[in-house]
C-alpha positions in Angstrom: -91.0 -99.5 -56.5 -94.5 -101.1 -55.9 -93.4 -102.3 -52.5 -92.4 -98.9 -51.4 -96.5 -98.2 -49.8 -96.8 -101.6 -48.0 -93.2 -101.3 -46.9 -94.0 -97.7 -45.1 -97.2 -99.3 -43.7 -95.2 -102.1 -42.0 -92.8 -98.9 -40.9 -95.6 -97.4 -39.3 -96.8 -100.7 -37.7 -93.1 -101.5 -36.7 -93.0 -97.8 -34.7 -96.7 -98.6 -33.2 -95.1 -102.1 -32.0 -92.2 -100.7 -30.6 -94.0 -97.9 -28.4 -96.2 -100.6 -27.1 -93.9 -102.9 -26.4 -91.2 -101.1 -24.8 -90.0 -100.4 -21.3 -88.9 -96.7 -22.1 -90.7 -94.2 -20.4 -93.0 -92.4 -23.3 -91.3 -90.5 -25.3 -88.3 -92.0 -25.2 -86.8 -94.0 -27.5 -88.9 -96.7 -27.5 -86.5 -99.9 -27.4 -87.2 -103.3 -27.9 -85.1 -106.2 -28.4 -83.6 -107.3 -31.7 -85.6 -110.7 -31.6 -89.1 -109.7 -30.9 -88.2 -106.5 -33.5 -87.8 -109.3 -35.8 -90.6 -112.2 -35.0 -92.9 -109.0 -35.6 -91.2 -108.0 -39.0 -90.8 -111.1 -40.1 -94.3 -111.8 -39.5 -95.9 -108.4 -40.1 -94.2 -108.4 -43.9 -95.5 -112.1 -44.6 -99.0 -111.4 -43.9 -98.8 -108.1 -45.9 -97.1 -111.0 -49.1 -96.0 -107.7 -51.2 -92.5 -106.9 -50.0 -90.0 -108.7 -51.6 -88.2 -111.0 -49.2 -84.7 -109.9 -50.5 -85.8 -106.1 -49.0 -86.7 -107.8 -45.5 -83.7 -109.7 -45.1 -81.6 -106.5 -46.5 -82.9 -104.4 -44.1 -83.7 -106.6 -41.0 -79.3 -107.1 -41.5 -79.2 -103.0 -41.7 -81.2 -103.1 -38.5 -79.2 -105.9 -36.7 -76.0 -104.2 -37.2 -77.1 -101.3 -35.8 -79.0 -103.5 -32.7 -75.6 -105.2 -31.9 -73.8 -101.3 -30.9 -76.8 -101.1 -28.7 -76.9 -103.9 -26.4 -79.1 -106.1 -28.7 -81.9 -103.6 -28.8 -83.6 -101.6 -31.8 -84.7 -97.9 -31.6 -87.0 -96.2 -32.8 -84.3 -93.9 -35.1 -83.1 -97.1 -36.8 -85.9 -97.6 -39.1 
């Protein structure tokens, strides 16, 4: 479980992203679209180089399931 630290870092930089980037009034639930959720994962977990990529695909499919009963968009409560 060595990736489980860098994962919840990415978590935490995921949630940060989200509350920027979203058009939710704060404290709501911060939704963005699937696709920019996933440019930033994508990109956020090759910089970091420690996740496996079998966990990011894993759970960016976890998280697009869940996008596509919500009008394309991720929340905050997904992840």
């Amino acid at each position: 479980l060595s990736w489980l630290n860098p994962l919840q870092s990415l978590l935490s930089s995921m949630k940060h992203a989200c509350e920027i980037l979203t058009r939710d009034p704060e404290g709501g639930a911060a939704r963005i679209p699937f696709e920019t959720f996933s440019f930033l994962y994508l990109y956020l977990a090759s910089i970091d180089g420690e996740i496996p990529e079998e966990k990011t695909e894993a759970f960016l499919h976890g998280i697009k399931e869940q996008a596509d009963q919500q009008s394309g968009m991720v929340l905050l409560r997904n992840f």
